[in-house]
N, C-alpha and C positions, 0 to 999 in steps of 0.2 A: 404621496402620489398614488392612486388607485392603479392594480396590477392587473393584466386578465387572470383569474382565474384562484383568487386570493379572499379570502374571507371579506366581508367590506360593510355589514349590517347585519342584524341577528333582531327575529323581528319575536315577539312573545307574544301570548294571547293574551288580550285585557280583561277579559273577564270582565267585572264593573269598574270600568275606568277611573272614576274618580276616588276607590276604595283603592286599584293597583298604585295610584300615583300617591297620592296620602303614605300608603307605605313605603315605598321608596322612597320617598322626601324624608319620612320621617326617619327612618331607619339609616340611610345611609346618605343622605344634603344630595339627591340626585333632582334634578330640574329637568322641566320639560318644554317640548314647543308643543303646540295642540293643531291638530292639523285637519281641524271638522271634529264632530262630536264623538267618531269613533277611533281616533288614531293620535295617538300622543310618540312624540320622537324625542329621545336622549343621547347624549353623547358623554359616555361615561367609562371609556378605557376603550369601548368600540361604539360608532353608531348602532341604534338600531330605536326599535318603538313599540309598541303594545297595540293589538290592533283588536280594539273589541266591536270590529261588523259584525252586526247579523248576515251569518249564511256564512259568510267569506271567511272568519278568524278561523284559525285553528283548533285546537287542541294541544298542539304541541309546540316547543321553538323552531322558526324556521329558519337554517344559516341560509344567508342569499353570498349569492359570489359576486366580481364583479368581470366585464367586458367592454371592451371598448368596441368592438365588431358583433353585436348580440348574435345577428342571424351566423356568421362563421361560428360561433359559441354554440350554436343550438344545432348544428351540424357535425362539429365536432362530439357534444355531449352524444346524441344519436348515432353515430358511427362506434362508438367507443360503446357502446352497449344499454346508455342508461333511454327512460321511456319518458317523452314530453310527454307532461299530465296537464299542461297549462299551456296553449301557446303564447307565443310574444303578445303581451297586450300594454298598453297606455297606462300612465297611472301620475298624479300628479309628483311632477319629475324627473320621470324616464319612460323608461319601457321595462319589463321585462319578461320569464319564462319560468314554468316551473318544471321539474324532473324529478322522474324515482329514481339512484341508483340501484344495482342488481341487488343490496342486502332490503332497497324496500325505503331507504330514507327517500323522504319527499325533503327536496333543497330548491333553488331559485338563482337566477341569473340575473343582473340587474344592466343596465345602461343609460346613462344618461341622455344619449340622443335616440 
């Protein structure tokens, strides 16, 4: 059962998609669901997927948290000191939020409604 405030998806950059997934299949039996031409999801000790958009991927992993109450979560994250860099937006699935804590990591909040 998903917890507020608990680890819950870990998203990586894809870089060329179909080159990250080949290695991972090969290397260690990991499978994917393809979720559009830039976003493949795995479920292999934790969810999470490889997200090779233009503009949008990363650079880096992103850990995403999770919440049942997003906007209390993005109040709480803000009073507690950290900076929304993303507000709550759409996505297919939920919604969520991104924030830097004070050392600078960029992390993410997720919710299903």
């Amino acid at each position: 059962m998903r917890q507020d405030g608990k680890i819950d998806y870990v998203e990586l950059p894809g870089g060329t998609l179909p080159d990250s997934k080949a290695f991972y299949t090969a290397a260690f039996g990991w499978t994917f669901i393809d979720y559009g031409p830039d976003y493949a999801g795995f479920d292999e000790g934790i969810d999470g997927g490889f997200d090779s958009s233009p503009g949008e991927a990363t650079d880096r992993p992103l850990v995403i948290l999770y919440a049942h109450d997003l906007e209390a979560m993005a109040g709480k994250v803000a009073a507690a000191g950290g900076e929304i860099v993303k507000p709550i937006f759409s996505f297919p699935g939920g919604r969520r939020f991104h924030f830097r804590d004070p050392a600078g990591n960029e992390m993410a909040v997720w919710s299903e409604t």
